[in-house]
N, C-alpha and C positions, 0 to 999 in steps of 0.2 A: 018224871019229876024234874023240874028243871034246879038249878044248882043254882044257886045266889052267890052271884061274884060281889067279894067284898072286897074293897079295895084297904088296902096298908096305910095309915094314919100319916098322914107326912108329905104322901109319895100321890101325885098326880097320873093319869093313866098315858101322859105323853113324855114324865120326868120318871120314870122306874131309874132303880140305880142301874140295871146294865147298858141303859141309855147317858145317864152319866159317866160312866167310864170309857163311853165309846165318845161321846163328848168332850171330855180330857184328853182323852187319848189323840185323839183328832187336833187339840189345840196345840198340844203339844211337837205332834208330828207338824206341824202349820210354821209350829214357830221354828221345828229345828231345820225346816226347809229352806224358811227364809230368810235365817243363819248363814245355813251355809252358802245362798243364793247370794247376799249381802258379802260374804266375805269372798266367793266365786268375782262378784262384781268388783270390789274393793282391788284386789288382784290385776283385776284386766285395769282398771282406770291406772293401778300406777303401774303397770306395764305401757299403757297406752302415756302416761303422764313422760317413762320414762322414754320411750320410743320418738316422743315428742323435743324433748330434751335433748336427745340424743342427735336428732333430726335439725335443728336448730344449729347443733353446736358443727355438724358436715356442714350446712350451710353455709355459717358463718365464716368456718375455715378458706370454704368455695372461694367465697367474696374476699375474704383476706388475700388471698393466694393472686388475688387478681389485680392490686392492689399495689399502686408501686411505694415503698414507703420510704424514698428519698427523698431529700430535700434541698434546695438552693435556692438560698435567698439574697439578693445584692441591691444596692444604691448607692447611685453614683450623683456626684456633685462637682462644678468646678471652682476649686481655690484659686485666685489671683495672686500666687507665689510662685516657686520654683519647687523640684518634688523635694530637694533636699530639707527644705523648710517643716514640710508637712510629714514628712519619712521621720524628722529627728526629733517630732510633736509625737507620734504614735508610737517611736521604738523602746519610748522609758515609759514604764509602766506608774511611775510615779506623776505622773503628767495626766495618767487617765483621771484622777479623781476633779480635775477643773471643767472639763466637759464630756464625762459617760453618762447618757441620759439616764443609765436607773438609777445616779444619786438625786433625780427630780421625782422618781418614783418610791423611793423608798428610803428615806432619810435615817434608817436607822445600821443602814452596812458601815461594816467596819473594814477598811482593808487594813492585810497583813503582807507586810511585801517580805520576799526573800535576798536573799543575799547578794543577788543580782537583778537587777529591773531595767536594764540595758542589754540591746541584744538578744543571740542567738544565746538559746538558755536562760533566759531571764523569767520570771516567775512572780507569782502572787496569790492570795486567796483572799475571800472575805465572810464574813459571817452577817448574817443578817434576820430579821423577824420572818422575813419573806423567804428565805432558807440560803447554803454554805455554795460554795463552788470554789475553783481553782482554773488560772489561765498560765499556759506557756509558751513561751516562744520556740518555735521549732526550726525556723530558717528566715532569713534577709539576706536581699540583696539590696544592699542601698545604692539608689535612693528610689529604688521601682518598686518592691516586692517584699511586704511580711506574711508571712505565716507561724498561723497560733492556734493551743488547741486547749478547750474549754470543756471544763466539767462541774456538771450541777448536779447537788447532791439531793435524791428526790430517795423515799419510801421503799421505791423499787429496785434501789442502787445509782451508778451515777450515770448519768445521761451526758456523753459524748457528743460534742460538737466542733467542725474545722472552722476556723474563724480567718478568711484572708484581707487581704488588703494591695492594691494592684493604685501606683502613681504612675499617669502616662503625663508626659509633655505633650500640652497643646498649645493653640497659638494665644488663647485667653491666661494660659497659667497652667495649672496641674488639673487633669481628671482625677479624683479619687473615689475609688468604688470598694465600697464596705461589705464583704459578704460570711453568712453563713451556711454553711453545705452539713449535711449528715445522713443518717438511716435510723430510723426506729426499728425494733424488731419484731417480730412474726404479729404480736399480739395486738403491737401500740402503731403498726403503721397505717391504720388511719387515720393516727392524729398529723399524719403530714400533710395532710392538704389544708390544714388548719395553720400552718406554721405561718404560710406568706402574709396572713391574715397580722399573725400576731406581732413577727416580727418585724416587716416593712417600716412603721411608724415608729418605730424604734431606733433602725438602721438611719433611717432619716431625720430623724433630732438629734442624734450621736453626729452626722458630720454638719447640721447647721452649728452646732456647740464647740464642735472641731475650728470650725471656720474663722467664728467669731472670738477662740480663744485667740488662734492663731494673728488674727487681726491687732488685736488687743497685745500683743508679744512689738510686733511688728512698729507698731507705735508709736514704742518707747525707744526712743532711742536719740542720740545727742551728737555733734560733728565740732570736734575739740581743732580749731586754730593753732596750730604749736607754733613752729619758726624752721629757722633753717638749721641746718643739722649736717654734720659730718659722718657720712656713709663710709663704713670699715672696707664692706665691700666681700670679695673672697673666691674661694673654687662652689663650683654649684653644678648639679645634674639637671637636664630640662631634656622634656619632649616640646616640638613647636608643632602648630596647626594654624590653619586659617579656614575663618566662619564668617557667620551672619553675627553681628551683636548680640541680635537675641537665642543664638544657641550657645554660646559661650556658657552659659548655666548648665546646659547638658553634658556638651564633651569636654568640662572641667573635670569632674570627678572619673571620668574612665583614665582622664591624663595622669593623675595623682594618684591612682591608685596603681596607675602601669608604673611610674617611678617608684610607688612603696614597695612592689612585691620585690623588684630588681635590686634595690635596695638592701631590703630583706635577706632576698633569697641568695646574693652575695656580703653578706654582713660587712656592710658598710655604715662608717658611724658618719650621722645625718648630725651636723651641728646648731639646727637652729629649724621652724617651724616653716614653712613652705610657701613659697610666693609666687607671683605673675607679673611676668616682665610684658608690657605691650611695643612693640615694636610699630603694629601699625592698627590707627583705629578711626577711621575713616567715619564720621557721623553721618555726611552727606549719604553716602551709599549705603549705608548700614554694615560696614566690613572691617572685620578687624585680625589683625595678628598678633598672637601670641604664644608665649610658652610656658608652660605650668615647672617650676625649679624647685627643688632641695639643695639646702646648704650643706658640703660637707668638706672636710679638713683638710683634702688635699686633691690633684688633680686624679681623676680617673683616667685610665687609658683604656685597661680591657672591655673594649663597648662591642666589639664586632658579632655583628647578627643580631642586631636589635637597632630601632631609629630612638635608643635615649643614648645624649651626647651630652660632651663635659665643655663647660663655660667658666668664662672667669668676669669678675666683675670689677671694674675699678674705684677705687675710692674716692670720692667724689662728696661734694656739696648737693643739698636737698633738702627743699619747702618738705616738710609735714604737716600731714594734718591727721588727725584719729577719728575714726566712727566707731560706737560705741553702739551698740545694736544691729539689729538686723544687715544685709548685705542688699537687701530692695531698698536699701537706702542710699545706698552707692553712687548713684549718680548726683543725689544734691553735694553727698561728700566730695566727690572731684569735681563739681562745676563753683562749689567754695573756694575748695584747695586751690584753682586755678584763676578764682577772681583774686584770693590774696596776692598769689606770686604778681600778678599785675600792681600790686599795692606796693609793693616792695621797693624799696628805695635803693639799696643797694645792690640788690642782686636781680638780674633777671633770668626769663627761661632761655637755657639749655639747648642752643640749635644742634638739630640731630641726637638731642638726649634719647633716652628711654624709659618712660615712668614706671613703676613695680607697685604693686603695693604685695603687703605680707601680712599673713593672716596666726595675729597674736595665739589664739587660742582655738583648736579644731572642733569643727560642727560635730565631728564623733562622739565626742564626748563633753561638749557643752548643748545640752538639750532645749534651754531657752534662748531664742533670737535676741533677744532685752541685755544677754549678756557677752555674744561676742564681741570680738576688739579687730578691728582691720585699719592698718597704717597705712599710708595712701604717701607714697615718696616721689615726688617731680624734679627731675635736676633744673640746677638754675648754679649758675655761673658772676662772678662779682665783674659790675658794670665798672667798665674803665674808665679812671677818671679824664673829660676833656681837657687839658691843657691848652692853651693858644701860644701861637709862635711869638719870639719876643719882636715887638717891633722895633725898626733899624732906627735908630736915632739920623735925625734931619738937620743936615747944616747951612744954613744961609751962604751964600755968594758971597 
């Protein structure tokens, strides 16, 4: 007798419940598979993310490391003046706000000058939209050689840079070359190969600005006609040399500054501001001699071992004339000075004189051309008056 299979109301002969529970059971192991499979993978990706990263970051080091991240940047220009000119435009920091090209870039810096803006030690800062920095003077040799050192104040702290400046005597005038030198560190040096970029065009509107302030100085300036004048005279220290006319500009200030130190370094009182006696100044040849003097109170004797020697000057009669700005202007002032004495009705020049001129107020410490003073002295001597013989009275036969 065969058995009649009934089937369970609900339940299909291919969906039994222990079909279903192998069915769950299955879904579930599936899912906790692919759980763990997913977080297994998850794992390796930021292992491999971080392996990647990490790889990257040796790399980049690589290439840093190879990487020179100094920097020198310069531009050079020639001024048609002498260095001292251009040396006494650059050394007061108060002069920088007439021609530093990033007051055309950014009109809104403020400078802050310090107590000194002349010179070795002299100093300044400025604040601005564009951000703060600070400049100072570290060393000069006038009239060749400043050095200055610059800091800008950036997010990351301040960013050091050398800032020099180099006046050569050439036969045009002065060479002057504007340069910045530095090093970034491990991280930022290769923003140096970027610098030349930036700063060249910079370097190069700062000394067209330079040039044409200096021009603009140079200018101004006025040649006063005085008269004749009684010269005191006196004891005087001088070194002499003999040049070309046109280096007379160069080995003036090594002359002045050899009588300052000697001066100095035997404390000796200097009674009046320092002058140039010419002895001989040949135009035709282009040659001249002279001696670079200090006035002082009485005669010196102790000179041995050294070429500065003691002079005396006598008191004497002397055309003046005044120029009143720059010294590139010195020659209309003496070729004036010496049309007037031809005018001169009483007095003529001085055979065998020696002209001097004396330099009122010193280039050290007057910074604009526009305002020095240089007196320009020619002897001259009163013209004797002709008399005629009396005539002999005639008597007739």
């Amino acid at each position: 007798m065969n058995a009649k299979i009934t089937e369970n109301k609900g339940f299909t002969k291919e969906r039994r419940p222990i079909n279903i529970v192998i069915e769950k059971t299955g879904l579930k192991l599936l899912y906790l598979i692919s759980k763990q499979i997913k977080k297994i993978f998850k794992m390796k990706f930021l292992k491999y993310i971080f392996i990647l990263i990490l790889l990257i970051i040796v790399v980049g080091a690589i290439y840093l490391a190879t990487l020179d991240g100094t920097y020198d940047v310069k531009k050079s220009k020639i001024f048609k003046v002498e260095p001292t000119v251009v040396f006494n435009e650059i050394n007061d920091f108060q002069n920088w706000k007439d021609w530093g090209p990033w007051y055309e870039q950014d009109s809104t810096i403020t400078p802050i000058y310090g107590n000194k803006t002349i010179g070795q030690g002299a100093n300044y800062s400025w604040t601005s939209n564009e951000g703060d920095g600070s400049m100072e003077t570290i060393h000069v040799e006038k009239p060749t050689s400043i050095d200055q050192v610059i800091y800008f104040k950036t997010p990351f702290g301040d960013m050091k840079s050398d800032i020099y400046w180099r006046m050569e005597k050439v036969k045009e005038g002065t060479e002057v070359t504007w340069g910045m030198k530095g090093e970034f560190g491990f991280f930022t040096r290769f923003m140096a190969s970027g610098m030349e970029t930036q700063m060249e065009p910079m370097l190069e509107r700062g000394l067209e600005l330079l040039d044409e302030n200096i021009q603009r100085d140079l200018a101004i300036y006025t040649v006063e006609i005085n008269s004749v004048v009684d010269y005191s005279g006196g004891f005087y220290l001088y070194t002499t040399t003999s040049s070309r006319i046109d280096e007379i500009g160069i080995k003036y200030p090594a002359m002045l500054l050899k009588i300052d130190v000697f001066i100095k370094s035997n404390s000796i009182r200097s009674t009046g501001e320092s002058f140039t006696i010419y002895h001989k100044y040949d135009m035709q040849n282009g040659t001249a001699m002279f001696s670079v003097c200090y006035p002082v109170s009485e005669r010196i004797t102790n000179l041995e071992g050294t070429d500065i020697l003691s002079g005396f000057m006598e008191r004497g009669k002397y055309f003046k004339t005044t120029l009143h700005g720059s010294y590139t202007n010195s020659k209309e002032a003496w070729d004036k000075a010496y049309s007037a004495v031809e005018d001169l009705e009483d007095y003529k020049l001085k055979e065998y004189g020696e002209p001097f001129e004396l330099y009122v107020n010193s280039p050290i410490i007057t910074t604009s051309p526009a305002d020095l003073i240089t007196e320009i002295y020619i002897p001259v001597e009163k013209i004797k008056a002709i008399t005629s013989s009396p005539i002999a009275p005639t008597f007739g036969n």
